[in-house]
C-alpha positions as CSV (number, residue, x, y, z in Angstrom):
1,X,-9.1,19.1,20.2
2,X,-11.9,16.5,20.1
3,X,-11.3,13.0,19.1
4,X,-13.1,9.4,19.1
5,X,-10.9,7.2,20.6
6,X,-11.2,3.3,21.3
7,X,-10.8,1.9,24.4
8,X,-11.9,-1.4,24.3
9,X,-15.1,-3.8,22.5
10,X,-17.8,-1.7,21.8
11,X,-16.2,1.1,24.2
12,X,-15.3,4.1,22.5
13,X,-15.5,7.7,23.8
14,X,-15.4,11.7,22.7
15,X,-12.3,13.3,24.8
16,X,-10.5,16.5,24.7
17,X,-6.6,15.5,23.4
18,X,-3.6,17.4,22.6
19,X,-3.5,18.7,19.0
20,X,-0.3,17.2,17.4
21,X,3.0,18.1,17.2
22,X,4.2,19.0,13.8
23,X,7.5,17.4,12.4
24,X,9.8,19.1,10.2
25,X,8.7,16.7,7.5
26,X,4.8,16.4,8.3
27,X,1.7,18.4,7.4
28,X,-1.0,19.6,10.0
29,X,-4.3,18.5,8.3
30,X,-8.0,20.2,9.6
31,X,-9.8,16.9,8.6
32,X,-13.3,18.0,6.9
33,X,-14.9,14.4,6.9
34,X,-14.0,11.0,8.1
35,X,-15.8,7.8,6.9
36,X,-16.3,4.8,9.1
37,X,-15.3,1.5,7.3
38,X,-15.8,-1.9,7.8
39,X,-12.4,-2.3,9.5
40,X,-13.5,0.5,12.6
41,X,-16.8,-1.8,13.0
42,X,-14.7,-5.0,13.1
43,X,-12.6,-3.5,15.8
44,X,-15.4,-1.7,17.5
45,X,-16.8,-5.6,17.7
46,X,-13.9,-7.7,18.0
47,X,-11.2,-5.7,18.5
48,X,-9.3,-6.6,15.5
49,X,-6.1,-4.9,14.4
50,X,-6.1,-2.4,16.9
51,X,-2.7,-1.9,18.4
52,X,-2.5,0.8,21.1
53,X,-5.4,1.3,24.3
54,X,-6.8,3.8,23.6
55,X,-6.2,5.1,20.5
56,X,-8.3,7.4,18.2
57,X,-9.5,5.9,15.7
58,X,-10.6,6.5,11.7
59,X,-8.5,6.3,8.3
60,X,-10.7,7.8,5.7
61,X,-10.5,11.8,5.2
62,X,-9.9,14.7,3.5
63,X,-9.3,17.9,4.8
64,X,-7.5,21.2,4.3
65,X,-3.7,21.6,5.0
66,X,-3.3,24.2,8.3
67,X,0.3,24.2,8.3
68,X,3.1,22.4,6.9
69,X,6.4,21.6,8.7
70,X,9.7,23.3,7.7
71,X,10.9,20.5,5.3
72,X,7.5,19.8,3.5
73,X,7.3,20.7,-0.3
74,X,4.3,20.6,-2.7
75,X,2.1,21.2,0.0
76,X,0.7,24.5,1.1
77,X,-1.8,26.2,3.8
78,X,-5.4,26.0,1.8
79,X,-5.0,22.6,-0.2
80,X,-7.7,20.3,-0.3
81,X,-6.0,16.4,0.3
82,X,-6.4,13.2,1.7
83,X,-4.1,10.9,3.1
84,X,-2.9,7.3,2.5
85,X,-3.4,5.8,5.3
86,X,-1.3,2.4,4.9
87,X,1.3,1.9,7.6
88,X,3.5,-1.1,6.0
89,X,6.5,-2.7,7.6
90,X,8.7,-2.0,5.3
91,X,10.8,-5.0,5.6
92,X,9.2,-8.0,4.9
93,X,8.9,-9.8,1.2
94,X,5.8,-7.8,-0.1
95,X,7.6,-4.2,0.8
96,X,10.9,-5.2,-0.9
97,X,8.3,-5.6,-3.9
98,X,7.1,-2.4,-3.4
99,X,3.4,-4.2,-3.2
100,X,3.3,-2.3,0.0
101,X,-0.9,-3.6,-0.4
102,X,0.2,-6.8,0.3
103,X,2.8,-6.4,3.4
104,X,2.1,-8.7,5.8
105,X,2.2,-6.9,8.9
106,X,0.0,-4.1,7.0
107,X,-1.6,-1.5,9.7
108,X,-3.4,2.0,9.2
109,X,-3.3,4.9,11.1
110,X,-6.0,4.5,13.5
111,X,-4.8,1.5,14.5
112,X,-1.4,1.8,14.8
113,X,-1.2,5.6,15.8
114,X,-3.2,8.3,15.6
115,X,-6.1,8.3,13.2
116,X,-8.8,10.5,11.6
117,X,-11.6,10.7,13.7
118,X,-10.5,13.6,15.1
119,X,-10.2,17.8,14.5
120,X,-6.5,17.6,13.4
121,X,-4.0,15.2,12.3
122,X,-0.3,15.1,11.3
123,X,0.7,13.6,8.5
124,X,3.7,12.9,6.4
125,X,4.2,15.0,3.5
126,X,4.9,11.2,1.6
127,X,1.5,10.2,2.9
128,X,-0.5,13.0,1.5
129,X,-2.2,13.4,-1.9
130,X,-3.3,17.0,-3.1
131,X,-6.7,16.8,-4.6
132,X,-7.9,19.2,-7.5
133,X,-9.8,22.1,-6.3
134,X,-13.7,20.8,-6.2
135,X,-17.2,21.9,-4.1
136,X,-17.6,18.1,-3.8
137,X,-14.9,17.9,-0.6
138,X,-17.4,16.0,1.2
139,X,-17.9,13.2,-1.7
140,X,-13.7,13.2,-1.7
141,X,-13.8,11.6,1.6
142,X,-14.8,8.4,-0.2
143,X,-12.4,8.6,-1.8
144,X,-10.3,5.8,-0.2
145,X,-13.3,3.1,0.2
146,X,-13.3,3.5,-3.7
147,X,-9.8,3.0,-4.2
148,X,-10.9,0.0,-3.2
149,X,-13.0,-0.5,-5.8
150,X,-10.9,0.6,-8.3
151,X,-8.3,-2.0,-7.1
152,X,-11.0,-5.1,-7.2
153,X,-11.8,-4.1,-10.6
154,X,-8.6,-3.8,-11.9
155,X,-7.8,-7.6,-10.2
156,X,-11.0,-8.9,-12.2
157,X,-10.6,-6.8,-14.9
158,X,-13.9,-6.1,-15.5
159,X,-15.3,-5.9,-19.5
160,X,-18.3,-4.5,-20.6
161,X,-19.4,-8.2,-21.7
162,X,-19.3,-9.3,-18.1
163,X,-22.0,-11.3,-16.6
164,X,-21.1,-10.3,-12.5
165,X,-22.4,-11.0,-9.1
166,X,-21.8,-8.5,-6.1
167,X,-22.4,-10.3,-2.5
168,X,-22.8,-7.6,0.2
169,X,-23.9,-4.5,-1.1
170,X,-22.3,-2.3,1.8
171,X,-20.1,1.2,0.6
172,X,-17.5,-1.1,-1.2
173,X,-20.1,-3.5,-2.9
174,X,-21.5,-0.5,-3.9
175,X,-19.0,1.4,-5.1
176,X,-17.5,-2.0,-6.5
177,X,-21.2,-1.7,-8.9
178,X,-20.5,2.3,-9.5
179,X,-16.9,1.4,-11.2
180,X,-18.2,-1.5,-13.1
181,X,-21.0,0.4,-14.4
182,X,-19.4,3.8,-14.7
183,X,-16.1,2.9,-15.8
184,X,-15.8,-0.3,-17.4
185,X,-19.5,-0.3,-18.9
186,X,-20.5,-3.6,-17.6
187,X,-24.2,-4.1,-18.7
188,X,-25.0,-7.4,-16.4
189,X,-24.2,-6.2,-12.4
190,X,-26.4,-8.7,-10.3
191,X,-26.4,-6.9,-6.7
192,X,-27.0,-9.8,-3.7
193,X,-28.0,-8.5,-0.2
194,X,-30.9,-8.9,2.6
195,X,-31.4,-5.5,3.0
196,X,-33.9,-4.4,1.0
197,X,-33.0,-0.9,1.6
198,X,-29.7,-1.6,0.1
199,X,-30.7,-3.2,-2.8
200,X,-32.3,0.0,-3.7
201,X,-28.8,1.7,-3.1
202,X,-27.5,-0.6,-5.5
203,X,-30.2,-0.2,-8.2
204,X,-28.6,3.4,-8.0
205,X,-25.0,2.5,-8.5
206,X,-25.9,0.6,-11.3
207,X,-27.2,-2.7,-10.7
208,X,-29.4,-4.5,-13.4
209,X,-31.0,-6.8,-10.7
210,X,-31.4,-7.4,-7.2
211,X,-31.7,-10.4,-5.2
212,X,-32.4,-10.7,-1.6
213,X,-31.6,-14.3,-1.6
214,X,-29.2,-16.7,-3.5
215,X,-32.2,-18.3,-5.7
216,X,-32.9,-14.8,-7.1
217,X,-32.5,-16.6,-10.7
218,X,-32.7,-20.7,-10.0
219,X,-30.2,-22.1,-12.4
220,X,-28.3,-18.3,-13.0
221,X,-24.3,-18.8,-13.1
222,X,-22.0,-16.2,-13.1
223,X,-18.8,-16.0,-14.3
224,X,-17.5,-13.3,-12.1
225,X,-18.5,-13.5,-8.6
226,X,-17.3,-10.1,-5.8
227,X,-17.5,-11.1,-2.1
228,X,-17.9,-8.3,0.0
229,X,-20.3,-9.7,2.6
230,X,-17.6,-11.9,5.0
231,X,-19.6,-14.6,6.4
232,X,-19.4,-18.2,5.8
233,X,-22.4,-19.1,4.0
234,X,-21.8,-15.9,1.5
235,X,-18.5,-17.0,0.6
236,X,-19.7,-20.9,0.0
237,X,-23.0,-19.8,-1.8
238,X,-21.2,-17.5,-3.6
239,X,-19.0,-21.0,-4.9
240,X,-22.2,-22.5,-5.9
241,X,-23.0,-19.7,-8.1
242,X,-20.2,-19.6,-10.2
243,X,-20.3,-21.0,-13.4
244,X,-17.3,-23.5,-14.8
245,X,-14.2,-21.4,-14.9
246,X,-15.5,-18.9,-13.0
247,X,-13.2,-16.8,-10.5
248,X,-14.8,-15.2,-7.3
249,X,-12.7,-11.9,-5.6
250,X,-12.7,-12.1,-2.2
251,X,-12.3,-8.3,-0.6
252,X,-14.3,-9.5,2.9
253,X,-12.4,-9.0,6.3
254,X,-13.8,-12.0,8.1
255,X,-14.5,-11.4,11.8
256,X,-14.3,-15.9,12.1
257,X,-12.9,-18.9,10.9
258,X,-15.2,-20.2,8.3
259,X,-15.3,-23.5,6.7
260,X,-15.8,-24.2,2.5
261,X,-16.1,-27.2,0.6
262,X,-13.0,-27.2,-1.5
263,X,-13.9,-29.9,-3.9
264,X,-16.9,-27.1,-5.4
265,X,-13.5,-25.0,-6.7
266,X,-11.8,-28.4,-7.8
267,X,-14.8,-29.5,-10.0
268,X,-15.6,-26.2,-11.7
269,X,-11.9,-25.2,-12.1
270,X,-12.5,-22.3,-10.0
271,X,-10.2,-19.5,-9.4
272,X,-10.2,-17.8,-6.1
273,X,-8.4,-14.8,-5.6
274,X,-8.0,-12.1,-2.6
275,X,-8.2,-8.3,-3.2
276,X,-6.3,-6.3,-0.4
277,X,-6.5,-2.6,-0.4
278,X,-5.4,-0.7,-2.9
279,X,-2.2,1.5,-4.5
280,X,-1.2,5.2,-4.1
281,X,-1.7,5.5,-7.8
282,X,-5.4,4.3,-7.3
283,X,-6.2,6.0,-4.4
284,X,-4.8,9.4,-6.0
285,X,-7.4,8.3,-9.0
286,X,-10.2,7.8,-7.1
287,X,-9.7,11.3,-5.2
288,X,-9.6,12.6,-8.8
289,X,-12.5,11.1,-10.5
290,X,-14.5,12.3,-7.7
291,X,-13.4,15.8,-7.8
292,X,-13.7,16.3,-11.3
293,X,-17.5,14.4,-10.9
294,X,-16.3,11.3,-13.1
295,X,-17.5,9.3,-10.7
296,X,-21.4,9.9,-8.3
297,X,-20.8,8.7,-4.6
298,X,-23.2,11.0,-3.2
299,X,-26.1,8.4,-2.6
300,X,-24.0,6.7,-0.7
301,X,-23.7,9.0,2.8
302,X,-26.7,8.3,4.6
303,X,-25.5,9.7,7.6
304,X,-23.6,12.3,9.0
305,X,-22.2,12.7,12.7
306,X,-20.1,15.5,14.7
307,X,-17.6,13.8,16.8
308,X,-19.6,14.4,20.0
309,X,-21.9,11.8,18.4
310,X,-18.9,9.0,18.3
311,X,-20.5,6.6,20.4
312,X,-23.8,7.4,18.6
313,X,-22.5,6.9,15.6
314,X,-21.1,3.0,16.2
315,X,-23.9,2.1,18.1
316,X,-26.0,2.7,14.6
317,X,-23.9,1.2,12.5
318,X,-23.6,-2.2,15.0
319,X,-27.2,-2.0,15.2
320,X,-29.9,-4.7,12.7
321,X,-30.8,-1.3,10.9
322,X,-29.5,-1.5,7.5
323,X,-31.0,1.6,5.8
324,X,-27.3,2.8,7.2
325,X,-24.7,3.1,4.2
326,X,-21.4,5.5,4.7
327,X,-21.0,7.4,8.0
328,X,-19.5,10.5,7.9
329,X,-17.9,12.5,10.8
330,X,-17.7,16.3,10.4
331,X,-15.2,17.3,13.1
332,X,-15.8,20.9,12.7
């Protein structure tokens, strides 16, 4: 089978690989889509949490089960799913919590072992979530990137009343405007971003306004502030903007070490608090409310790739154009 697999910074390739073996306990997924998040880019760039050279990569699908493995229940040959792809450690403080989100040697499949990006994958029947019947299997493969948004805004706990900021307007800043707006009714989303391309994206999710700088509004606070851009000056501006009492959710992977001025958070009583991931429970919500068309994430995929366009595909998404939102490969 075909698969893109990493082989070093800014070096991935299309190869032929062995389909899986099946365990007694896994299911052989055809994977339909797979999105390319922010993580892949970071380790296309920097090489970031990749374990094993070369490894194929990807964590975001859904597909159709082929074949399930002699001990699997629930599952059966013709169901739509997609798979959690969190690989925790099991052991440490967070896991013994069961706020497997939070374990601190957290990995995914496609960095650990075998991910996505690629015609088939095994996976463990405890790993897999059925998802309702639905013509929309191609929206479904968001579905993980808006678990993400689901788990920011329940951290913030978003109210219709809210006057909010979102920095970055990438897929999860967008999709962090669509369950605001769609779901918790918030009339005042502010999206922030360069790209004026994006912006637009974001007027679509839901946004009330658009900035392109921080001095969209001069003298504008904001009592909830969602960074999802990851660079320095982001993070501090977003500080600035934040009224007294304010809190600011951090869900950025940053690719550097970044410096703030902690006395901003001192004076104005800021809280500061980090949004990791996401829950089973909200990632088997967010396959749902797709499905069912609860929730539009169809603006979002501007592009879509067979795998023989891997290195294609990167190469855009690295590149200064920013008309690019979600990239989807369709192995088959």
């Amino acid at each position: 089978m075909k698969a893109v697999r990493y082989y070093g910074k800014q070096d991935v390739r299309v190869e032929e690989i062995d389909r899986p073996q099946l365990e007694p306990d896994e299911v052989m997924v055809k994977v339909s889509y797979a999105g390319i998040c922010g993580s892949d880019l970071h380790i296309y760039r920097k090489g970031m949490f990749i374990v094993n050279i070369p490894e194929t990569m990807g964590h975001e699908l859904v597909g159709i089960v082929e074949k399930t493995g002699q001990n699997v229940q629930g599952f059966k040959v013709g169901d739509i799913v997609v798979a959690d792809p969190r690989v925790p450690c099991g052991e440490c403080s967070s896991c013994k919590k069961e706020s497997y989100n939070t374990c601190q040697a957290l990995g995914f499949i496609g960095e650990v072992s075998q991910g996505c990006f690629a015609e088939y994958i095994a996976v463990k029947q405890t790993k897999l979530l059925k998802v309702p019947d639905t013509d929309l299997i191609r929206q479904v493969a968001l579905a993980e990137p808006l678990a993400v948004a689901l788990h920011i805004g329940g951290i913030a706990d978003f109210a219709e009343e809210d006057d909010i900021a979102v920095v970055g307007v990438g897929p999860i800043g967008l999709l962090t405007i669509v369950v605001a707006r769609t779901l918790y009714k918030v009339k005042n989303i502010t999206a922030i971003d360069v790209s004026a391309e994006r912006l637009k994206l974001a007027t679509k999710a839901g946004a009330t306004a658009a900035w392109n700088s921080f001095d969209g509004q001069p003298g504008k606070e904001f009592g909830k502030i969602i960074e999802a851009a990851g660079a320095e000056i982001t993070l501090n501006k977003s500080l600035d903007l934040l009224a007294v009492h304010g809190s600011l959710y951090v869900v950025s992977i940053f690719e550097n070490n970044i410096t703030i001025d902690p006395n901003v958070i001192v004076n104005k009583e800021i809280r500061v608090v980090g949004c990791n991931v996401y829950t089973t429970e909200e990632l088997q919500k967010a396959a749902e409310l797709i499905a069912t068309r609860q929730v539009d994430v169809d603006f979002l995929i501007t592009n879509e790739f067979s795998l023989d366009e891997g290195k294609k595909a990167f190469e855009l998404l690295n590149s200064a154009d920013k008309t690019v939102a979600k990239v989807l490969f369709k192995p088959s």
